[in-house]
PyMOL Python script that loads the backbone (N, CA, C, O; Angstrom):
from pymol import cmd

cmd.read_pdbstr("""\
ATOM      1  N   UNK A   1      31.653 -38.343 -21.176  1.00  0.00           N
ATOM      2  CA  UNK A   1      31.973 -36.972 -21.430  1.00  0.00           C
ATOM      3  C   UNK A   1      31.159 -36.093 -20.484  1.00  0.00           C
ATOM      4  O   UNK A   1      29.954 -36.345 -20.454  1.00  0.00           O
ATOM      5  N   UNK A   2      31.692 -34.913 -19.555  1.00  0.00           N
ATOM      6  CA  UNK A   2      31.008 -34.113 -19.215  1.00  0.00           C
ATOM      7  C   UNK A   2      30.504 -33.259 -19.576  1.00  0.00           C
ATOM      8  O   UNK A   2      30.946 -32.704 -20.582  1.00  0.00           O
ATOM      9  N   UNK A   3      29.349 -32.763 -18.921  1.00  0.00           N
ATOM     10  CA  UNK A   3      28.925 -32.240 -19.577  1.00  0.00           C
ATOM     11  C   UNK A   3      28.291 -30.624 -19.270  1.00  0.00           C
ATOM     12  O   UNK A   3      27.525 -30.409 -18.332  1.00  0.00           O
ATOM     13  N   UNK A   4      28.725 -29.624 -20.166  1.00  0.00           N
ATOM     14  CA  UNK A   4      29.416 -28.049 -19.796  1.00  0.00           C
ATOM     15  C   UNK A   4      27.842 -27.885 -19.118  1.00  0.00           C
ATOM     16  O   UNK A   4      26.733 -28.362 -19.359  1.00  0.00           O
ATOM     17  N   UNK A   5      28.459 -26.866 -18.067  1.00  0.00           N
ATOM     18  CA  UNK A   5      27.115 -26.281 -16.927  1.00  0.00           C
ATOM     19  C   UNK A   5      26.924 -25.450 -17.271  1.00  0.00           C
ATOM     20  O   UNK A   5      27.770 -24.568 -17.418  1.00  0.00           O
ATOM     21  N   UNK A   6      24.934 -25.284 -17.745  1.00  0.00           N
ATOM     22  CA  UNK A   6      24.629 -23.793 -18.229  1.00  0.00           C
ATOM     23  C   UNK A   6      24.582 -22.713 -17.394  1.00  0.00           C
ATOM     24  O   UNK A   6      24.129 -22.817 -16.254  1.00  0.00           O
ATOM     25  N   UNK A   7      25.000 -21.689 -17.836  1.00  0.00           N
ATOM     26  CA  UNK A   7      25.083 -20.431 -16.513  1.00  0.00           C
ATOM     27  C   UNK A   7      23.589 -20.431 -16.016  1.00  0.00           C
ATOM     28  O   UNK A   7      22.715 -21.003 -16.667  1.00  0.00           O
ATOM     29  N   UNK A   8      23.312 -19.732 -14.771  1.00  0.00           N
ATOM     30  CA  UNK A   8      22.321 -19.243 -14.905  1.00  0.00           C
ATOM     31  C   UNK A   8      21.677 -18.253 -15.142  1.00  0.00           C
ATOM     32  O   UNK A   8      22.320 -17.228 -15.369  1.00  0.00           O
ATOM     33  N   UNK A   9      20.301 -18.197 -15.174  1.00  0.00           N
ATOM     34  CA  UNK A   9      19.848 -17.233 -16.212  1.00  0.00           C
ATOM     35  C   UNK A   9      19.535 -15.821 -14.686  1.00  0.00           C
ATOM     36  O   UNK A   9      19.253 -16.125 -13.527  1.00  0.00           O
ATOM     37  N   UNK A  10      19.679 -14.621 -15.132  1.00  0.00           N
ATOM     38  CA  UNK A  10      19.633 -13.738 -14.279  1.00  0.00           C
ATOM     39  C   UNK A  10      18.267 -13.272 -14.073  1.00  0.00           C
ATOM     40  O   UNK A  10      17.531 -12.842 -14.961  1.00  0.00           O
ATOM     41  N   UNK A  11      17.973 -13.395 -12.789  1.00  0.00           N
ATOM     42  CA  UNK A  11      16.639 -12.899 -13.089  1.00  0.00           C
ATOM     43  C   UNK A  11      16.027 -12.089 -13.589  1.00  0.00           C
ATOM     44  O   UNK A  11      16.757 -11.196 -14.019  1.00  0.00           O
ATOM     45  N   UNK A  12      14.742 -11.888 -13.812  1.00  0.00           N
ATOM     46  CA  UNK A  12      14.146 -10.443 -14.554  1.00  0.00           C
ATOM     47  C   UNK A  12      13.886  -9.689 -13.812  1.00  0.00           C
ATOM     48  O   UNK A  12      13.183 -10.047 -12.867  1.00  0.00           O
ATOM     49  N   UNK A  13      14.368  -8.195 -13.908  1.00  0.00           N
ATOM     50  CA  UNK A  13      13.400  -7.390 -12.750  1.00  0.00           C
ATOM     51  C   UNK A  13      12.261  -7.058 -12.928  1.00  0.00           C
ATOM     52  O   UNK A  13      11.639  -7.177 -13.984  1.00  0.00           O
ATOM     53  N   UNK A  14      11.924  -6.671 -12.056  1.00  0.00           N
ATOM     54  CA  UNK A  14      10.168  -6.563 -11.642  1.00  0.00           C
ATOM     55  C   UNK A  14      10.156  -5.265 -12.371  1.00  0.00           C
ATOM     56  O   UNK A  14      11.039  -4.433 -12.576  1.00  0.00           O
ATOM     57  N   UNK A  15       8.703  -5.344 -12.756  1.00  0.00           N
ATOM     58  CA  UNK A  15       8.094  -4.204 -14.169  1.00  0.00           C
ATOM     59  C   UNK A  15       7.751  -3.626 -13.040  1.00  0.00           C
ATOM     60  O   UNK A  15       7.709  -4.167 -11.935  1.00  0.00           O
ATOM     61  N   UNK A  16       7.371  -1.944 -13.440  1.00  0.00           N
ATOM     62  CA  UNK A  16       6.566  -1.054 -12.516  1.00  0.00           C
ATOM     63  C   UNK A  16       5.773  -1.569 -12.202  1.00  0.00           C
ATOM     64  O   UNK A  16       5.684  -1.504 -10.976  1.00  0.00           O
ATOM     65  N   UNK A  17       4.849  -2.263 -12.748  1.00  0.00           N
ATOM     66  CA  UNK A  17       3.533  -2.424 -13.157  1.00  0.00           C
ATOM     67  C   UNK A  17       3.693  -3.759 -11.901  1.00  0.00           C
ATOM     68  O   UNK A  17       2.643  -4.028 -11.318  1.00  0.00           O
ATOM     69  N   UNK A  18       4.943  -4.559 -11.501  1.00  0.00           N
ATOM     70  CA  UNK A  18       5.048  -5.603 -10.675  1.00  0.00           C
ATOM     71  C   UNK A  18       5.384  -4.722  -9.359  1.00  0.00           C
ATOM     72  O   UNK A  18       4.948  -5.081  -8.266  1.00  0.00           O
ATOM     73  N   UNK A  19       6.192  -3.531  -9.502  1.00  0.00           N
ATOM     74  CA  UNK A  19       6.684  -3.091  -8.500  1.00  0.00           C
ATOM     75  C   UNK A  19       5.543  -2.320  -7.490  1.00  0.00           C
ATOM     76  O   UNK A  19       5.571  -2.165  -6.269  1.00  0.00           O
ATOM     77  N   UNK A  20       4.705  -1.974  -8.323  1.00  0.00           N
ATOM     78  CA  UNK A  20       3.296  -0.913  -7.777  1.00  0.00           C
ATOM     79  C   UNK A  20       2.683  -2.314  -7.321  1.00  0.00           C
ATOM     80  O   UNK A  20       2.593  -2.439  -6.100  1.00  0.00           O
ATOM     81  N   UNK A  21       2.317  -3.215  -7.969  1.00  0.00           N
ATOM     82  CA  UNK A  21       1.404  -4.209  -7.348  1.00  0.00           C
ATOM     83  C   UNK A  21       2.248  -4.491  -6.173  1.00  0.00           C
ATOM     84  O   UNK A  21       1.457  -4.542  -5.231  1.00  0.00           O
ATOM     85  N   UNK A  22       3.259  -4.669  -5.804  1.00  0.00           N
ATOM     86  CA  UNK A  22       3.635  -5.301  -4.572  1.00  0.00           C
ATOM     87  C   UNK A  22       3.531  -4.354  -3.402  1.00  0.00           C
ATOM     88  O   UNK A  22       3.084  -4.627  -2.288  1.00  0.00           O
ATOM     89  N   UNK A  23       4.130  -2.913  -3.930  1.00  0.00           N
ATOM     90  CA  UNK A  23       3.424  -1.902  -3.086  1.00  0.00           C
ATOM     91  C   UNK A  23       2.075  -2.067  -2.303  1.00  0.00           C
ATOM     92  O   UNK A  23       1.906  -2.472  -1.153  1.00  0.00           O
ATOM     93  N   UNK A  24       1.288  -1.703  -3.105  1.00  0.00           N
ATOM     94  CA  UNK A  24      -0.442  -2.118  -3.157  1.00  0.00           C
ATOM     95  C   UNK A  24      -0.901  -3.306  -1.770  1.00  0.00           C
ATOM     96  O   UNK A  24      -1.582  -3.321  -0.745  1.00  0.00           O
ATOM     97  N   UNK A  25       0.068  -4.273  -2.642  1.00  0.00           N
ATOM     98  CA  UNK A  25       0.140  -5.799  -1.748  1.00  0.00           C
ATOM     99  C   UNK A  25       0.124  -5.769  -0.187  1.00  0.00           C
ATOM    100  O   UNK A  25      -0.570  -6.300   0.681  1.00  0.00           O
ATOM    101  N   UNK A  26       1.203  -4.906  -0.206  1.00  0.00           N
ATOM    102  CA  UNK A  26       1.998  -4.404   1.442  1.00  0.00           C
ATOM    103  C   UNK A  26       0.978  -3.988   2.021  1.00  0.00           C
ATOM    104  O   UNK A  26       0.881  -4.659   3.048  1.00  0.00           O
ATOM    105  N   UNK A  27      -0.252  -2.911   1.932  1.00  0.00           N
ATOM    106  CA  UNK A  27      -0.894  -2.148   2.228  1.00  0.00           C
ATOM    107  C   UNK A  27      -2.111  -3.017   2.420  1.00  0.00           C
ATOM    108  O   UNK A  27      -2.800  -2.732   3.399  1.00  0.00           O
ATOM    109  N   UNK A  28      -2.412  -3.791   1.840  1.00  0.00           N
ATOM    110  CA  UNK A  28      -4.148  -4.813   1.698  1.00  0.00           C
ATOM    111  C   UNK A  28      -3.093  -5.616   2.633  1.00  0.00           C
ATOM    112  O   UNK A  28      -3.185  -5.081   3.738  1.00  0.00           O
ATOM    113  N   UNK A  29      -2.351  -6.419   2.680  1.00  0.00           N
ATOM    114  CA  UNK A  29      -1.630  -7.065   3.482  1.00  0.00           C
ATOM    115  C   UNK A  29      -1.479  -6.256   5.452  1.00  0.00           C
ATOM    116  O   UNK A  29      -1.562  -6.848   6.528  1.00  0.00           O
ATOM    117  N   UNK A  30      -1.366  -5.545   5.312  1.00  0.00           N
ATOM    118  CA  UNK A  30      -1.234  -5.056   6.706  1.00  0.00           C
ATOM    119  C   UNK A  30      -2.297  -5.734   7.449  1.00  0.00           C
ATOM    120  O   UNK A  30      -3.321  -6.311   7.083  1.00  0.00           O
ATOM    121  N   UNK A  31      -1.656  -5.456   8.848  1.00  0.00           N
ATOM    122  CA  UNK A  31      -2.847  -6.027  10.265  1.00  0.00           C
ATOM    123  C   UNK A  31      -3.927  -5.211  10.074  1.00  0.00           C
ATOM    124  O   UNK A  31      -4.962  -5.872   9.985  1.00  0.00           O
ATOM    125  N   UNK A  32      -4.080  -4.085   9.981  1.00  0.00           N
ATOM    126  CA  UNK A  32      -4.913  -2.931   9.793  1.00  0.00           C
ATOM    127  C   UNK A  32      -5.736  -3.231   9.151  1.00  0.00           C
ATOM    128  O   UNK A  32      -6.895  -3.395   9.533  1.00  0.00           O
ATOM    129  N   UNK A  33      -5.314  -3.373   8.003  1.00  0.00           N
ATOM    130  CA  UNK A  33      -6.375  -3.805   6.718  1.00  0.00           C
ATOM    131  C   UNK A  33      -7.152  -5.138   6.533  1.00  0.00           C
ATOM    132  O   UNK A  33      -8.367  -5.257   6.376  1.00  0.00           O
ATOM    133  N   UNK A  34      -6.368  -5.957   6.574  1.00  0.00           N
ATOM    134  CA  UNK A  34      -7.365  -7.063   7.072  1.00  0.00           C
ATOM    135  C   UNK A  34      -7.976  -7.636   8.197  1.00  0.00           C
ATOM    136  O   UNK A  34      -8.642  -8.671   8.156  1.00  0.00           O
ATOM    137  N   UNK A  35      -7.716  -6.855   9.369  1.00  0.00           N
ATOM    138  CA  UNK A  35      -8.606  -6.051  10.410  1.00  0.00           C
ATOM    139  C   UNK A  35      -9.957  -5.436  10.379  1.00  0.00           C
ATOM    140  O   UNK A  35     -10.854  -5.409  11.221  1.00  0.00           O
ATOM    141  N   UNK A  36      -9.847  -4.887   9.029  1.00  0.00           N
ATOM    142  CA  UNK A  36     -10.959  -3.931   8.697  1.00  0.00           C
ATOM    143  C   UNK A  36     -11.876  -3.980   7.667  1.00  0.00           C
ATOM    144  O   UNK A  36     -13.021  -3.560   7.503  1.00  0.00           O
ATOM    145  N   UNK A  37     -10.813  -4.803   6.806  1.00  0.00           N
ATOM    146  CA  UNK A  37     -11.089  -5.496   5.244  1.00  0.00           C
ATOM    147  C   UNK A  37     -11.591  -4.583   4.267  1.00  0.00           C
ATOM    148  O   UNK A  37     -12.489  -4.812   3.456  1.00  0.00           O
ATOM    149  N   UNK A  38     -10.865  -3.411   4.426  1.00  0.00           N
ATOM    150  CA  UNK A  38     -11.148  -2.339   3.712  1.00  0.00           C
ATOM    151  C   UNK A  38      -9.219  -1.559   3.636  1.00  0.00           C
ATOM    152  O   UNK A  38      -8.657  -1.572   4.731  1.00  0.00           O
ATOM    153  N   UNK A  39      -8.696  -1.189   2.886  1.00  0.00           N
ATOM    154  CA  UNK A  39      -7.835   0.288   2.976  1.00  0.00           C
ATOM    155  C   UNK A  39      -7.875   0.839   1.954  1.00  0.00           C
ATOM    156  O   UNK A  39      -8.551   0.437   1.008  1.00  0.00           O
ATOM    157  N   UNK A  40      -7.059   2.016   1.937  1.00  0.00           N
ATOM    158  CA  UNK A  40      -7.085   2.977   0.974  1.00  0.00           C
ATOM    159  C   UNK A  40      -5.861   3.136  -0.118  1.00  0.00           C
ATOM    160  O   UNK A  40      -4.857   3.650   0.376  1.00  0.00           O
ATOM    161  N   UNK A  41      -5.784   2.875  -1.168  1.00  0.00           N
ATOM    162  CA  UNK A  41      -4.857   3.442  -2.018  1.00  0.00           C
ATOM    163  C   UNK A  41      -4.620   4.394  -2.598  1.00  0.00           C
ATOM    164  O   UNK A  41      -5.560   4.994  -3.120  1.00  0.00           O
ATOM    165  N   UNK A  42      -3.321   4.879  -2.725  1.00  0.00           N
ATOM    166  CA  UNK A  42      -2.939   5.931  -3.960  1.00  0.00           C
ATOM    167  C   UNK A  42      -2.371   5.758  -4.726  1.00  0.00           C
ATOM    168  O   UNK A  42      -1.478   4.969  -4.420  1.00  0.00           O
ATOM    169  N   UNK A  43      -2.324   6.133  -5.927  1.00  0.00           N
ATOM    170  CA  UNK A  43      -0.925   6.310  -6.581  1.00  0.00           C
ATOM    171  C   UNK A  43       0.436   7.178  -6.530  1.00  0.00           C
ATOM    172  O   UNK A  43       0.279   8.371  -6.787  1.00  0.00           O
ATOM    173  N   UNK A  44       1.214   6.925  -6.355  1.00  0.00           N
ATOM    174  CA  UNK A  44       2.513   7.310  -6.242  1.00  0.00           C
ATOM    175  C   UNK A  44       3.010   8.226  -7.229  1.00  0.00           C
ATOM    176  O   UNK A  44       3.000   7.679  -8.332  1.00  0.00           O
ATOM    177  N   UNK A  45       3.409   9.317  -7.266  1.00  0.00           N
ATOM    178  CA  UNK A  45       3.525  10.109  -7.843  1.00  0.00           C
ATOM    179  C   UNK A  45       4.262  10.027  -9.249  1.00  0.00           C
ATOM    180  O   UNK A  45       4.086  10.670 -10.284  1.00  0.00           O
ATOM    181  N   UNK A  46       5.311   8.828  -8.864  1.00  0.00           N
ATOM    182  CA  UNK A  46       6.269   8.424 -10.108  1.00  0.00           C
ATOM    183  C   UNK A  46       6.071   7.254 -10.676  1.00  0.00           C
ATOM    184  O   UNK A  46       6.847   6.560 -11.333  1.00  0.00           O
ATOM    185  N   UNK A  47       4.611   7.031 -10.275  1.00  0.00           N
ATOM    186  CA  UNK A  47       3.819   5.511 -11.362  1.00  0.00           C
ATOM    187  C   UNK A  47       3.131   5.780 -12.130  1.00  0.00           C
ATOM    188  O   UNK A  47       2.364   6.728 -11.964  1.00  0.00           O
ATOM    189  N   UNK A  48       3.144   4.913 -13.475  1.00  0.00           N
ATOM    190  CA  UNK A  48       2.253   5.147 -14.402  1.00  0.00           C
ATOM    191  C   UNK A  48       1.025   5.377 -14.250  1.00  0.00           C
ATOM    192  O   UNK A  48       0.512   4.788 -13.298  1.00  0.00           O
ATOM    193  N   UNK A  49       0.314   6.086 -14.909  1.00  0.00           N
ATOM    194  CA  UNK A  49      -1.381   6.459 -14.993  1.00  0.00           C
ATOM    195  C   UNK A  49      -1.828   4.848 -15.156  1.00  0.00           C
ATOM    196  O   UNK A  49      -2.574   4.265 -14.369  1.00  0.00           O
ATOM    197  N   UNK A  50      -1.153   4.201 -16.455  1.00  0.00           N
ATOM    198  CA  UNK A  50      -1.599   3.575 -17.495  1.00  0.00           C
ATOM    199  C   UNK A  50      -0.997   2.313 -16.625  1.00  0.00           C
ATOM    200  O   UNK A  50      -0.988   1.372 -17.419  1.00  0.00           O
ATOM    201  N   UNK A  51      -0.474   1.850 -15.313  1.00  0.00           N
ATOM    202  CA  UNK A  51      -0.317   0.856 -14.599  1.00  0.00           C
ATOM    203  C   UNK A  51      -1.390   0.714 -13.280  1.00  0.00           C
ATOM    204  O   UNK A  51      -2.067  -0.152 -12.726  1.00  0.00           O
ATOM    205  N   UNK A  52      -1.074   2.164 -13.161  1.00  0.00           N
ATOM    206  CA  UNK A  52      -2.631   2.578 -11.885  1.00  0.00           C
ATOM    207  C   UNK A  52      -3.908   1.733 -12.241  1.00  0.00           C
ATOM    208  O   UNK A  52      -4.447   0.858 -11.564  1.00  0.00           O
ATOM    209  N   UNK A  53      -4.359   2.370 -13.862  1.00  0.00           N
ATOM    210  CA  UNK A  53      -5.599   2.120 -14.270  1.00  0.00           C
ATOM    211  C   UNK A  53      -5.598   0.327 -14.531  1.00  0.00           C
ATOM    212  O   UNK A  53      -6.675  -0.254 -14.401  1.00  0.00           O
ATOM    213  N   UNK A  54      -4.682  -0.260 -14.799  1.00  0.00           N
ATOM    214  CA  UNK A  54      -4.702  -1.990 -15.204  1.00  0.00           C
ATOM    215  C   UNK A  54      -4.383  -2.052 -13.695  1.00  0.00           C
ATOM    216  O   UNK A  54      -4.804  -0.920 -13.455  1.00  0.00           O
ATOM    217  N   UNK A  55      -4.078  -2.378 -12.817  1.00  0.00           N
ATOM    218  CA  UNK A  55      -4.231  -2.562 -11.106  1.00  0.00           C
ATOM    219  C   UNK A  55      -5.707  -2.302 -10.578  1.00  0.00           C
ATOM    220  O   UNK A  55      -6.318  -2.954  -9.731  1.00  0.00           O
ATOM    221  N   UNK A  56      -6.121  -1.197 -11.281  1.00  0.00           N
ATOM    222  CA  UNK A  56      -7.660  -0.671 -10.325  1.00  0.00           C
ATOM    223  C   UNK A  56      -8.741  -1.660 -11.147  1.00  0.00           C
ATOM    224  O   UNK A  56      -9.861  -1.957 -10.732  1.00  0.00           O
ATOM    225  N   UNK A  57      -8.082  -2.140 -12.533  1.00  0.00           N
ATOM    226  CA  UNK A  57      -9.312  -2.715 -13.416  1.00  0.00           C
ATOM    227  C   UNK A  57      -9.040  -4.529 -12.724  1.00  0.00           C
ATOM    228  O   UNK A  57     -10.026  -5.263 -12.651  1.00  0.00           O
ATOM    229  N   UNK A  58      -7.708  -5.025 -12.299  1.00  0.00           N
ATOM    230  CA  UNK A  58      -7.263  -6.252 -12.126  1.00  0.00           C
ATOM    231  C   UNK A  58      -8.181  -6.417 -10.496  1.00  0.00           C
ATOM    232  O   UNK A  58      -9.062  -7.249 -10.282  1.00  0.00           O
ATOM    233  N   UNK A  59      -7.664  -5.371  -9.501  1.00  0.00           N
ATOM    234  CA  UNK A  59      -8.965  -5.686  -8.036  1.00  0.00           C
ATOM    235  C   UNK A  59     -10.199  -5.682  -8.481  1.00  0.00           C
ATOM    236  O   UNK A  59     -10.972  -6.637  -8.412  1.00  0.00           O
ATOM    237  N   UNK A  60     -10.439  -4.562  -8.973  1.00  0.00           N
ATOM    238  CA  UNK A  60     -12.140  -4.598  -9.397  1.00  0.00           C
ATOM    239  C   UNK A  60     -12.669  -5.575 -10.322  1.00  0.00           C
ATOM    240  O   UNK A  60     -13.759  -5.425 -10.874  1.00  0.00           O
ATOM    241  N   UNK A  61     -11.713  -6.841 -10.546  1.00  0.00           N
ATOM    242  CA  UNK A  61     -12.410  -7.925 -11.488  1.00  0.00           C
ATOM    243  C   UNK A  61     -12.334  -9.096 -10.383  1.00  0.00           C
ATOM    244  O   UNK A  61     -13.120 -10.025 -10.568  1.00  0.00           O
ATOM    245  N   UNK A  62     -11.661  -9.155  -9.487  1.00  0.00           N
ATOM    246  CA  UNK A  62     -11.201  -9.747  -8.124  1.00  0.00           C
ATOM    247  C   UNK A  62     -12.936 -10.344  -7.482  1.00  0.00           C
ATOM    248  O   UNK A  62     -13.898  -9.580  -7.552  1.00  0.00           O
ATOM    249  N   UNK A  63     -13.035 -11.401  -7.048  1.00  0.00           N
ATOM    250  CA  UNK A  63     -14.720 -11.732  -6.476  1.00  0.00           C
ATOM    251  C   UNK A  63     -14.411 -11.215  -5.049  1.00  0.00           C
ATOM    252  O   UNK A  63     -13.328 -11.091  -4.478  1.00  0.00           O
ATOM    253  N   UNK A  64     -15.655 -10.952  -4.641  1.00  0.00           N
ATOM    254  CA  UNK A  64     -15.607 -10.392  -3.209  1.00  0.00           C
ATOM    255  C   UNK A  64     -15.113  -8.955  -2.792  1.00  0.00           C
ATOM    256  O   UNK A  64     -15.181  -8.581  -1.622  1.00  0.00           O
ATOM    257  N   UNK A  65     -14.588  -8.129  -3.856  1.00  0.00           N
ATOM    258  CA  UNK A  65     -14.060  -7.175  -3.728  1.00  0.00           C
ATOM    259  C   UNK A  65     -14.812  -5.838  -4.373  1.00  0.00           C
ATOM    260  O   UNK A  65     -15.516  -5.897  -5.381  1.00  0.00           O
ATOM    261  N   UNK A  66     -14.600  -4.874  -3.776  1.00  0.00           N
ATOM    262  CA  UNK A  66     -15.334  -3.309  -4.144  1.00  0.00           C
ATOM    263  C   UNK A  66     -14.344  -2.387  -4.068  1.00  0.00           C
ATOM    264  O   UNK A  66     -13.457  -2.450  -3.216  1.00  0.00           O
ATOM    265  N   UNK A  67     -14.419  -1.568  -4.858  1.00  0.00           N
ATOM    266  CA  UNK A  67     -13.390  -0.194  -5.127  1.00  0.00           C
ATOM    267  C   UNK A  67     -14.465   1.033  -4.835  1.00  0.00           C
ATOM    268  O   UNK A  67     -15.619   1.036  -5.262  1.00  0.00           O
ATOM    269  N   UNK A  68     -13.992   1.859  -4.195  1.00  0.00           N
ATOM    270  CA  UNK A  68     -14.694   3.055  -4.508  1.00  0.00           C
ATOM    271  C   UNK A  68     -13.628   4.329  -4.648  1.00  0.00           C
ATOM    272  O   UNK A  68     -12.778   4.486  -3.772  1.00  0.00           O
ATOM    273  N   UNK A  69     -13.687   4.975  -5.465  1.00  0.00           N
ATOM    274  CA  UNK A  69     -13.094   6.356  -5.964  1.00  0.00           C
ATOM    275  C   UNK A  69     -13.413   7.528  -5.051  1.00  0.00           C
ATOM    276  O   UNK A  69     -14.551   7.984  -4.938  1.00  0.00           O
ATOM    277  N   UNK A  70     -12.223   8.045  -4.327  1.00  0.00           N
ATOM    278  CA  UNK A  70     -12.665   9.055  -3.285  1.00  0.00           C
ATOM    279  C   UNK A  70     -12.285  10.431  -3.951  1.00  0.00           C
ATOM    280  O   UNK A  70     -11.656  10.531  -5.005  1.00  0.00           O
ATOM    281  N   UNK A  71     -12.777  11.529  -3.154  1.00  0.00           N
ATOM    282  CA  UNK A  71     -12.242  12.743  -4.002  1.00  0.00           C
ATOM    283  C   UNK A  71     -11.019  13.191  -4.478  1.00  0.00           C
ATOM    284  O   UNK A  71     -10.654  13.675  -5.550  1.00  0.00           O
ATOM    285  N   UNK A  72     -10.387  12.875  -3.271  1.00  0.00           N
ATOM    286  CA  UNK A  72      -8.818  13.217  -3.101  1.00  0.00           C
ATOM    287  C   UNK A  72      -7.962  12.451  -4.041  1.00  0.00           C
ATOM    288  O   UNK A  72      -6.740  12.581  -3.968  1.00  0.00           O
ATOM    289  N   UNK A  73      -8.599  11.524  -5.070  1.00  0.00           N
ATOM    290  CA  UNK A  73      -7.784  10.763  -5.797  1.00  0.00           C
ATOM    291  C   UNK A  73      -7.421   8.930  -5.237  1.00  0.00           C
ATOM    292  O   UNK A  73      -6.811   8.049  -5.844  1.00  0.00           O
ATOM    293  N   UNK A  74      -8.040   8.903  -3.974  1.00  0.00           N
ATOM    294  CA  UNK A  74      -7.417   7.899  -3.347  1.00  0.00           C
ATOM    295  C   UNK A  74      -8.400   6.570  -4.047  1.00  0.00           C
ATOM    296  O   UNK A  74      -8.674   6.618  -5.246  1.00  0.00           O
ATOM    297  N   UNK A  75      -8.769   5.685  -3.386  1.00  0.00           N
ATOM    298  CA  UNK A  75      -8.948   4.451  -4.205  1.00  0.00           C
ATOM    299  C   UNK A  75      -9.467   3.607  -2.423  1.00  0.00           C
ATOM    300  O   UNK A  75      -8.794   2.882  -1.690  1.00  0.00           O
ATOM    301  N   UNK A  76     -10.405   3.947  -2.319  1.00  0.00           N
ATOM    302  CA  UNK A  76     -10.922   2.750  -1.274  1.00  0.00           C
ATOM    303  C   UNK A  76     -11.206   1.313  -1.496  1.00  0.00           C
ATOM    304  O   UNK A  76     -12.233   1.131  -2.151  1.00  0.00           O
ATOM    305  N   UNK A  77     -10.360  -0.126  -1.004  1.00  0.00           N
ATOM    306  CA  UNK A  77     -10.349  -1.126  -1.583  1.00  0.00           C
ATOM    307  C   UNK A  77     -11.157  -2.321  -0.083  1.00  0.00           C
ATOM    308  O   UNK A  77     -10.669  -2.500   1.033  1.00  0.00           O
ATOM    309  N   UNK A  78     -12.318  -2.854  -0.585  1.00  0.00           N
ATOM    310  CA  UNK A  78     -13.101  -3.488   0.879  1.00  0.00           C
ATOM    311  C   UNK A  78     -13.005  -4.426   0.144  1.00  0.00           C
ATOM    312  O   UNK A  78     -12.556  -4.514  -0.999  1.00  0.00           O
ATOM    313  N   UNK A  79     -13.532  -5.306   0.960  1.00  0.00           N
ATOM    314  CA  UNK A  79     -13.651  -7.279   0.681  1.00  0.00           C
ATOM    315  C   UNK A  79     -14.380  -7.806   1.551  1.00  0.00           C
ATOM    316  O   UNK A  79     -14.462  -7.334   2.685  1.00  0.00           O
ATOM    317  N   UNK A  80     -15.106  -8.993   1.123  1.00  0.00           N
ATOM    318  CA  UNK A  80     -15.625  -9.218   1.972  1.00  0.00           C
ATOM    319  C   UNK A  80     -14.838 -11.059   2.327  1.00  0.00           C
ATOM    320  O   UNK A  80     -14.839 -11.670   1.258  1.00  0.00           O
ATOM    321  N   UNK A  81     -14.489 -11.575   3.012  1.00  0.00           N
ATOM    322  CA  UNK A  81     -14.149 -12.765   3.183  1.00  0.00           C
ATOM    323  C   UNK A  81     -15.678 -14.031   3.206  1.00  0.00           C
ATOM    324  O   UNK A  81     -16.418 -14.001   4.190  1.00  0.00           O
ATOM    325  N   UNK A  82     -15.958 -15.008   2.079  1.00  0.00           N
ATOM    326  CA  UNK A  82     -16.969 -15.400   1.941  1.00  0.00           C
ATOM    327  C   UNK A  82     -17.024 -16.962   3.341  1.00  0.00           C
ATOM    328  O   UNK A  82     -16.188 -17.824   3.614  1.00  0.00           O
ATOM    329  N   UNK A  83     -18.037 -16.750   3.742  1.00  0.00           N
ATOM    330  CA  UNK A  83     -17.869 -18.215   5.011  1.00  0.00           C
ATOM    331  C   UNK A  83     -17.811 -19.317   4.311  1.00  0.00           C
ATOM    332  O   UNK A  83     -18.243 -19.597   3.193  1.00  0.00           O
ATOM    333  N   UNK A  84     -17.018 -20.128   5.377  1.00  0.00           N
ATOM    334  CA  UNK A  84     -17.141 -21.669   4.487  1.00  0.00           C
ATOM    335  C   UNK A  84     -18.179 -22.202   4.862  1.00  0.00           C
ATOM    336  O   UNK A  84     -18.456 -21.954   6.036  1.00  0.00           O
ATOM    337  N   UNK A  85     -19.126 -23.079   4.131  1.00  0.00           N
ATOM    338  CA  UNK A  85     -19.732 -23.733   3.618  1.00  0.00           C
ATOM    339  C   UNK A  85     -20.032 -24.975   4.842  1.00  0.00           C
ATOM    340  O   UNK A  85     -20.740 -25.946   4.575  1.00  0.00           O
TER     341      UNK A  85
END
""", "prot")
cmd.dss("prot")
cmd.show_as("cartoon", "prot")
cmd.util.cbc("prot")
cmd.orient("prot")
């Protein structure tokens, strides 16, 4: 007996909260930035406060990494890459 093919399942879309992190991503990702091992973030005008703040608390728990809070609202993000051993 054959046997019936389950559909597949549709994917999920990406939460703000996935969509801002990939944003974010793009930006620490650039030549620039890991060039420099430092850039700057913002938040986007039409993202949650309350996704901003779980992103800024998720890098800043990150090893090797420092946040600093600039005036303008922005979000300075450095790293340091640790040598191997």
């Amino acid at each position: 007996m054959a046997k019936a093919k389950k559909e597949p399942t549709p994917p999920t879309p990406p939460t703000s909260f996935d969509l801002m992190g990939m944003r974010v991503q793009k930006i620490i990702n650039s030549t620039g930035a890991q060039t420099a091992k430092r850039a700057v973030i913002y938040k986007a005008p039409d993202e949650s406060p309350d996704d901003w703040d779980q992103l800024l608390e998720a890098i800043n728990e990150a090893d090797n990494v420092t946040i600093a809070h600039q005036v303008d609202a922005g979000v300075q993000v450095f790293w340091v890459v640790p040598k191997d051993d």
